[in-house]
N, C-alpha and C positions, 0 to 999 in steps of 0.2 A: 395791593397790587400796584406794581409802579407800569405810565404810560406812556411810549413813546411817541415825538411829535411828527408827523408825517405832513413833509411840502409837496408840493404841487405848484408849480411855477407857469402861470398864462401869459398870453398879451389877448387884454382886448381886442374885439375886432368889431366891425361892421355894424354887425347880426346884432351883437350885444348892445346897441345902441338904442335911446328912443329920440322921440324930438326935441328932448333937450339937449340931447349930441354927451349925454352922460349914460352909463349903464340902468337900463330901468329895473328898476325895484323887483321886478318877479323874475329878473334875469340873474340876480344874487342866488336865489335860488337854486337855479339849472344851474350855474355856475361851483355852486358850492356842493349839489349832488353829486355834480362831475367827481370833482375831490375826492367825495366820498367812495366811488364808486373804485378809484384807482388805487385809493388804502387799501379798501379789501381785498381787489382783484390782485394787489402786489402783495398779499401778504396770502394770497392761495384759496379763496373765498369768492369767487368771482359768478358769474351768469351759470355756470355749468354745474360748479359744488349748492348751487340753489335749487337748479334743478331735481340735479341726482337725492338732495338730501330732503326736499319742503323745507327747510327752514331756510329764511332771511331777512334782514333791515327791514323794521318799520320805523314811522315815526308819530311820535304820540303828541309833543309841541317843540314851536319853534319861537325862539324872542329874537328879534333881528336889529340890532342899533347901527344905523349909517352916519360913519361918522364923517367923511371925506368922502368926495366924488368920483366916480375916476370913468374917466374919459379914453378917448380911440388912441389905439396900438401902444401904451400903456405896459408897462412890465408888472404885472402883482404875483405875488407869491400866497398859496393859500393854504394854510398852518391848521391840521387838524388833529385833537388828540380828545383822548378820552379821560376827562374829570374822574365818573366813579362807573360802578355797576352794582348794585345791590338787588340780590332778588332777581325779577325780570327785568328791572328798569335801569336802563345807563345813561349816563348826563355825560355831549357830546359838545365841546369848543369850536369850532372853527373863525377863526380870524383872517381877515384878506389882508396885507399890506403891500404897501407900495413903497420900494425904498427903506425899509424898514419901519413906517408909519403906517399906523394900524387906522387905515379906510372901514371897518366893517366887522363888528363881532356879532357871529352866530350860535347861540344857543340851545340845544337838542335835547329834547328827552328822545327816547330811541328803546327800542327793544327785540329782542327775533324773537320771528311769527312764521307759526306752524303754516302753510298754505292747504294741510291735508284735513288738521286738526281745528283749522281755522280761528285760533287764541295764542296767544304770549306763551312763550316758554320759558325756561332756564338758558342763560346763554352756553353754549358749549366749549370745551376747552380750544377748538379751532376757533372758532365764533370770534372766544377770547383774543386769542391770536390776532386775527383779523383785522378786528379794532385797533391793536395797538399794546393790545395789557400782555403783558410780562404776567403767564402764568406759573 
């Protein structure tokens, strides 16, 4: 399956800040969720198709390497695409850069999760969509 790469272009602001006057470490996080949340939601999977269906996004791990800092009102671009999906498990990229320099790779294991059935499923061919994958 081939994956297409999905940006998301921020500016730092305020909020994202701690008292080093750099973005704090569990703000990569909520920052990188965001992303997530607007691949799906742009590709027809959003808050409502979770609802209606029980199935959506977990996440099972995450490797987070900071490699650059990045500071207040700040332009980054947040690059997310999907490596593989085998089975229920899919390994998810996301990279932050600034300028073209790569500040921050995020690493995902990821899988949908039944909210009815309460376990991992198969991902489905929307799912697929979703993410990214060329079904």
């Amino acid at each position: 399956m081939i994956s297409t790469v999905f940006s998301y272009p921020l500016i730092i602001k305020e909020t994202h800040l701690d008292t080093f006057g750099h973005v704090n470490n569990a703000t990569y996080l909520t920052l990188l969720e965001e992303a997530r949340w607007e691949l799906i939601t742009h590709n027809g999977y959003g808050i409502k198709k979770i609802q209606e269906t029980g199935l959506g996004p977990t996440i099972l791990e995450i490797k987070l390497t900071f490699l650059k800092e990045l500071r207040l009102r700040e332009k980054v671009n947040i690059e997310t695409q999907m490596i593989s999906y085998e089975g229920k498990i899919g390994k998810l990229v996301q990279k932050i850069t600034r300028d073209g320099e790569v500040c921050c790779i995020a690493e995902f294991v990821i899988a949908l999760f039944s909210t009815r059935e309460r376990k991992l499923v198969l991902p489905t061919p929307e799912w697929l969509v979703a993410v990214g994958m060329q079904v």
